[in-house]
C-alpha positions as a Markdown table, in Angstrom:
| # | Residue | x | y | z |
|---|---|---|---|---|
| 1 | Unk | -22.9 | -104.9 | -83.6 |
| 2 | Unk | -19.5 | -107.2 | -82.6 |
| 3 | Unk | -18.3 | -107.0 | -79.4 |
| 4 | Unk | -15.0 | -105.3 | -78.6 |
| 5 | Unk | -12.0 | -107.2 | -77.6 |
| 6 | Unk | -11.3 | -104.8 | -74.8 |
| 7 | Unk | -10.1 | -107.5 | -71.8 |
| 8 | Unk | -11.3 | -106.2 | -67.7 |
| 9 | Unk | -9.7 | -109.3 | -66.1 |
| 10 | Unk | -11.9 | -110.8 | -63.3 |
| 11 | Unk | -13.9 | -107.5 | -62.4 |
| 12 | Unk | -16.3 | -107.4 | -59.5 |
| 13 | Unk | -20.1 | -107.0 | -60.6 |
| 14 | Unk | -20.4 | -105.1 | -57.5 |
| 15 | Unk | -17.3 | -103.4 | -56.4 |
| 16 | Unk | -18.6 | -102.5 | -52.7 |
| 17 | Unk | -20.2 | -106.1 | -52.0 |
| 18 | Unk | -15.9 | -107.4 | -52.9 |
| 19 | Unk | -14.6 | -104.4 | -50.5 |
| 20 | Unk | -16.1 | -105.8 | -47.4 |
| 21 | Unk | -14.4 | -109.3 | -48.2 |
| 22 | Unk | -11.0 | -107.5 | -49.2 |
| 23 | Unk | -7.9 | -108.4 | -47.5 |
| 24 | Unk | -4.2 | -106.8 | -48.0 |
| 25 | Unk | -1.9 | -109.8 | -47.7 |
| 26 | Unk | 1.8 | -110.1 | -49.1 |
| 27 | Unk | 3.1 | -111.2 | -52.6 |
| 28 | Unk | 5.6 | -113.5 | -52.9 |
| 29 | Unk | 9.4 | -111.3 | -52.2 |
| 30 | Unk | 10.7 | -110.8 | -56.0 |
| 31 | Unk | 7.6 | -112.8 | -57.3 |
| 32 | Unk | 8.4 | -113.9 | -61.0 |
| 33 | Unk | 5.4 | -113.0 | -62.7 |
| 34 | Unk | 3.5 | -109.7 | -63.3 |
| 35 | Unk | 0.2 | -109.1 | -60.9 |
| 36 | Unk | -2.1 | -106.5 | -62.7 |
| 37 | Unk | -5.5 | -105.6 | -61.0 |
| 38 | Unk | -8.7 | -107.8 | -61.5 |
| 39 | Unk | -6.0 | -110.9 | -61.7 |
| 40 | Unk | -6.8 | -114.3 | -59.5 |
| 41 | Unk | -5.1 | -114.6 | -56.4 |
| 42 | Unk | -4.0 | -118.0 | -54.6 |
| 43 | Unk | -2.7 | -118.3 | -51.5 |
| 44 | Unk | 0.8 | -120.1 | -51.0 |
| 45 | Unk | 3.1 | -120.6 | -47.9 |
| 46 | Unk | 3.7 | -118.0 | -45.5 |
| 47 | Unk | 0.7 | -116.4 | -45.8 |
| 48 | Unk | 1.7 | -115.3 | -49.4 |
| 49 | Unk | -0.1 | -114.7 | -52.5 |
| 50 | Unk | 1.1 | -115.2 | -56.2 |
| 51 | Unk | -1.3 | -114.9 | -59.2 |
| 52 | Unk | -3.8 | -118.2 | -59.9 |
| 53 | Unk | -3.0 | -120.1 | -62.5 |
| 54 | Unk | -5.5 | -120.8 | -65.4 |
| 55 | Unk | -6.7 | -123.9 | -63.7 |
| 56 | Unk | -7.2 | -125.4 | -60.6 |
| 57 | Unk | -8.4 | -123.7 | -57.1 |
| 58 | Unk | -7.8 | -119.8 | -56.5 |
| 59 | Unk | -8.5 | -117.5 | -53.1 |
| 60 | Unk | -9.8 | -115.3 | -54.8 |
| 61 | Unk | -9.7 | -111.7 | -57.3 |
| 62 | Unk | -6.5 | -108.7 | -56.7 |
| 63 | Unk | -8.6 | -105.2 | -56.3 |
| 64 | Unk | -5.6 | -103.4 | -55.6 |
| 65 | Unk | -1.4 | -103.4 | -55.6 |
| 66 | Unk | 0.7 | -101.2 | -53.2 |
| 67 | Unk | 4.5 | -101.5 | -52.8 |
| 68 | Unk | 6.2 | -101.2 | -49.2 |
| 69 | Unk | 8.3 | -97.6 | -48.7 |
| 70 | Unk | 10.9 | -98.2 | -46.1 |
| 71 | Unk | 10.8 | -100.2 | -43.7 |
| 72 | Unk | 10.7 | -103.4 | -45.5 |
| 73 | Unk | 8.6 | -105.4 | -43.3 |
| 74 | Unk | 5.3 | -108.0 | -43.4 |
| 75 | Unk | 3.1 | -105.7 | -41.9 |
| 76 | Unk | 1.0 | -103.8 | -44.0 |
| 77 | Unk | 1.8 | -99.7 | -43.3 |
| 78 | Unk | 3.6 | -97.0 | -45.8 |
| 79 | Unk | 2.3 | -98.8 | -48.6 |
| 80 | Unk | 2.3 | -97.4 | -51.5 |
| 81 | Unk | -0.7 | -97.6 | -54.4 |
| 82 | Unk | 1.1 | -98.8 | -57.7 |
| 83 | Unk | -0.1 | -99.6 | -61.4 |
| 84 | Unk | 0.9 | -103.0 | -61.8 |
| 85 | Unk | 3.6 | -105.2 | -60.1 |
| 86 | Unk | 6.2 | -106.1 | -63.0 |
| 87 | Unk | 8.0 | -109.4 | -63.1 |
| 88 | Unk | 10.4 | -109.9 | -60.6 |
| 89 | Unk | 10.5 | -106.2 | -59.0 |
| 90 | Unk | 13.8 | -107.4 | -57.0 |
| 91 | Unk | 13.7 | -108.1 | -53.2 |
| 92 | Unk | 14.2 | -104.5 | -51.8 |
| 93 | Unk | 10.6 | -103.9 | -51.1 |
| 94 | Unk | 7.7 | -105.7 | -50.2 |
| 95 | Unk | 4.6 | -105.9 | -52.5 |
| 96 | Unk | 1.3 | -106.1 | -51.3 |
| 97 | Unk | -2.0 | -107.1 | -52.9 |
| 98 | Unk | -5.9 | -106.6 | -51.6 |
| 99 | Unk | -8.0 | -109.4 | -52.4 |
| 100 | Unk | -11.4 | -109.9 | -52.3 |
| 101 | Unk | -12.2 | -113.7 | -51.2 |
| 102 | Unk | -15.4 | -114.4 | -50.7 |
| 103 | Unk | -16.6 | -117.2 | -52.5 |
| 104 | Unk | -20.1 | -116.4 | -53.4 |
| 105 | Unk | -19.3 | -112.9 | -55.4 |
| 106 | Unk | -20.1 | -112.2 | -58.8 |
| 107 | Unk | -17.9 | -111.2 | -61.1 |
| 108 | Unk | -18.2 | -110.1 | -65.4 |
| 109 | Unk | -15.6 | -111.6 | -67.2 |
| 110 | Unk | -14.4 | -111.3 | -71.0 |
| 111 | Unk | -14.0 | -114.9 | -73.1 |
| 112 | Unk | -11.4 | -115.3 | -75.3 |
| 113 | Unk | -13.4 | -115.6 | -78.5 |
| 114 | Unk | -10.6 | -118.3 | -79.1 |
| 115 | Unk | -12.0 | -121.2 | -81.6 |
| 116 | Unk | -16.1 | -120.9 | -81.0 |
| 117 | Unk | -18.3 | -118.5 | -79.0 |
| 118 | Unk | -19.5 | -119.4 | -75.6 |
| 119 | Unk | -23.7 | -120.5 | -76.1 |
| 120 | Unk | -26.6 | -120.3 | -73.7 |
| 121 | Unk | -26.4 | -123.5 | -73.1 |
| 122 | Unk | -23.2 | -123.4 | -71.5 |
| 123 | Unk | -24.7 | -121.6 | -68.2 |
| 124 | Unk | -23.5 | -122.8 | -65.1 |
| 125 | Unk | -21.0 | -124.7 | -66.9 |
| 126 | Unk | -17.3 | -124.5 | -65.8 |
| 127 | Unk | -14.3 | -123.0 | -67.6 |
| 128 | Unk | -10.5 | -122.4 | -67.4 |
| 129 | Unk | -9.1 | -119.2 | -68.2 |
| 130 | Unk | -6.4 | -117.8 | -70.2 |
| 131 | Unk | -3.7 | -115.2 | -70.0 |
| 132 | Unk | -3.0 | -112.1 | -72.9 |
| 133 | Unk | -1.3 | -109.4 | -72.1 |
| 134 | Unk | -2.0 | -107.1 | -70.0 |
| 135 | Unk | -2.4 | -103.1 | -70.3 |
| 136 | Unk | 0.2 | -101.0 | -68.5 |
| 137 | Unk | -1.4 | -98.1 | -68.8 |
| 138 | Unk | -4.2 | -98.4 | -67.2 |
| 139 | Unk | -2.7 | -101.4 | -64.9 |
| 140 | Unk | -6.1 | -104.0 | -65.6 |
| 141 | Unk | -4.9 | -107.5 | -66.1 |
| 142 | Unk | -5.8 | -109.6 | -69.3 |
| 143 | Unk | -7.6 | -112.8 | -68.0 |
| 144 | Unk | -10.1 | -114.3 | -70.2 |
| 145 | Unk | -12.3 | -117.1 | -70.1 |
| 146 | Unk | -11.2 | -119.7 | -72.0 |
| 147 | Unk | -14.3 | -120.9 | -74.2 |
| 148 | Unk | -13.0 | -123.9 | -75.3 |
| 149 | Unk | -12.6 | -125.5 | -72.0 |
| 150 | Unk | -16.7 | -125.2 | -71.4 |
| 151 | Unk | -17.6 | -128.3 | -69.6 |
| 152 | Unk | -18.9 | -129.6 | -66.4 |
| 153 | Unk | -15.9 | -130.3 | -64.3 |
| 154 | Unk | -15.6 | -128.9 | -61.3 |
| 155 | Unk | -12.3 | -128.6 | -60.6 |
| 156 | Unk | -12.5 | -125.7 | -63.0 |
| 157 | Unk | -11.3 | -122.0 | -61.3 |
| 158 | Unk | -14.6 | -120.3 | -62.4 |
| 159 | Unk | -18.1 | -120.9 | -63.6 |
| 160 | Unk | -20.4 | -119.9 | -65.8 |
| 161 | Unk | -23.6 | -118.1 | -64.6 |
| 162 | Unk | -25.1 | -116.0 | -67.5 |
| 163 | Unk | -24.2 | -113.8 | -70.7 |
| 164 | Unk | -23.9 | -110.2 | -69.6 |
| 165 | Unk | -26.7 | -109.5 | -71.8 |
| 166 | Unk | -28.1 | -106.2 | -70.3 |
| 167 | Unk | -25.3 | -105.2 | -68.5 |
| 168 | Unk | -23.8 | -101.5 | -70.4 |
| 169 | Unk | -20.2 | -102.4 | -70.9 |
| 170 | Unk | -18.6 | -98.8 | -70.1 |
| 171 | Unk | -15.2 | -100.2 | -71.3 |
| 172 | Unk | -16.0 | -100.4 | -74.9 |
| 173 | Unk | -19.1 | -98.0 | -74.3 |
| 174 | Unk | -22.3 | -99.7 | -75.7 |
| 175 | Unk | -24.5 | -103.4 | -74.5 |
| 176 | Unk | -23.0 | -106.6 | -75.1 |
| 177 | Unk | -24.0 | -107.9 | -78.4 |
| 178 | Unk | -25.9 | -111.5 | -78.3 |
| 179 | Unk | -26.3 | -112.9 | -81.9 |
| 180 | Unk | -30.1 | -114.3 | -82.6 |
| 181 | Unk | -28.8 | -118.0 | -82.8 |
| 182 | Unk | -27.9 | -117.4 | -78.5 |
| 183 | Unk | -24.1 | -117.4 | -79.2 |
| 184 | Unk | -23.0 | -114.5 | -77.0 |
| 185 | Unk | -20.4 | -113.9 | -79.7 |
| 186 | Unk | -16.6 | -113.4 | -79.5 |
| 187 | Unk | -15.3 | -111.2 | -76.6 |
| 188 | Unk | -18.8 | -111.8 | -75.2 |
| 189 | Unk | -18.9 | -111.1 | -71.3 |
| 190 | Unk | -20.4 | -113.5 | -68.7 |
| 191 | Unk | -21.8 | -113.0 | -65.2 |
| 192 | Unk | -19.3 | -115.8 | -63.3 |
| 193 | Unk | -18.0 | -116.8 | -59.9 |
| 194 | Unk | -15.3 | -118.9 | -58.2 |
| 195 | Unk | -16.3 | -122.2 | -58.6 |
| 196 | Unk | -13.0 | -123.9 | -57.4 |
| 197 | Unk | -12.3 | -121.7 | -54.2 |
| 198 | Unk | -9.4 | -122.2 | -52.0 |
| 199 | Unk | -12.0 | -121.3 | -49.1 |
| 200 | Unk | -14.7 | -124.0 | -50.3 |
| 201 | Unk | -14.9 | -127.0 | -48.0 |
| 202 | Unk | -12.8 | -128.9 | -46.9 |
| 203 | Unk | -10.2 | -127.4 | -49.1 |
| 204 | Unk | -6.7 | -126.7 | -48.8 |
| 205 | Unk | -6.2 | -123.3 | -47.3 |
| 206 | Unk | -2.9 | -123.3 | -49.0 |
| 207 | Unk | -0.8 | -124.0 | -52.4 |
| 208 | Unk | 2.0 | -126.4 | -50.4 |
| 209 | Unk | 4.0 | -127.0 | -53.5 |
């Protein structure tokens, strides 16, 4: 049976273990790109987040969006739970994002099943990621692994611990399917974590571009 290309973003492998590292920190005012939940979060100036890109270092995973009722201010009260953050939601509220950012969590990804399946040989390998798009309805960002940047670099955002194989995927409602060759298959799932983490060390606390 083929795996379903049903994306989940960067979603925790245990959601309680991500809670206690959670953080609600502040997007960028009128931020220019749409922040979904279970998208990566870096940390820029001001003590800001805006979404990580598909390479490089990130803080870490968004578990949860809230906009700012009146009054507009930095400090996180009257916030308000919302689906998604669109693209530049204009500067009359604050947005708000809680993050998870401990670098040793565990997370189940979704790879892109772009030109070959990831293998079982690419374990603790490093990857990029890519970006689809995302689902409004249900507000669950569309990051995928990229599988063609498999590799050992480390400067890669995430890395590669081992094919979801007997994990139940209740998204698309049945086990991920692993071919006999090892291939997890396209839209296979993998066990991963941050392996370039703005919180490593000696790393930069923050993006100063």
């Amino acid at each position: 049976m083929a795996n379903t290309n049903i994306p989940i973003g960067i979603k925790p492998l245990y959601m309680a273990e991500a809670q206690k590292t959670a953080m609600i920190l502040p997007i960028t005012n009128n931020y220019g790109t749409a922040l979904y939940h279970f998208d990566p979060a870096i940390g820029v100036t001001a003590g800001r987040i805006e979404r990580g890109g598909t390479t490089g270092a990130w803080l870490g995973v968004i578990l949860g969006l809230y906009r700012q009722e009146t009054p507009k201010s930095l400090r996180s009260e009257r916030l308000f739970p919302v689906q998604y953050m669109g693209a530049s939601p204009g500067a009359t509220y604050e947005y708000f994002a809680l993050v998870t950012m401990d670098p040793n969590l565990f997370f189940i990804m979704m790879e892109d099943g772009d030109t070959s399946s990831l293998m079982i040989t690419d374990n603790w390998g490093a990857c990029d990621v890519a970006f689809g798009t995302a689902n409004t309805t249900t507000g669950i960002g569309n990051c995928q692994i990229d599988s063609d940047s498999a590799d050992n670099t480390a400067t890669r955002p995430i890395q590669l611990i081992f094919p979801a194989v007997n994990h139940y995927d209740i998204d698309a409602g049945a086990y991920m399917a692993v071919s006999a060759a090892g291939a997890a298959s396209n839209y296979g799932k993998w066990i991963v974590r941050i392996f370039n983490s703005q919180l490593g060390s000696g790393s930069l606390a923050v993006a100063l571009a």
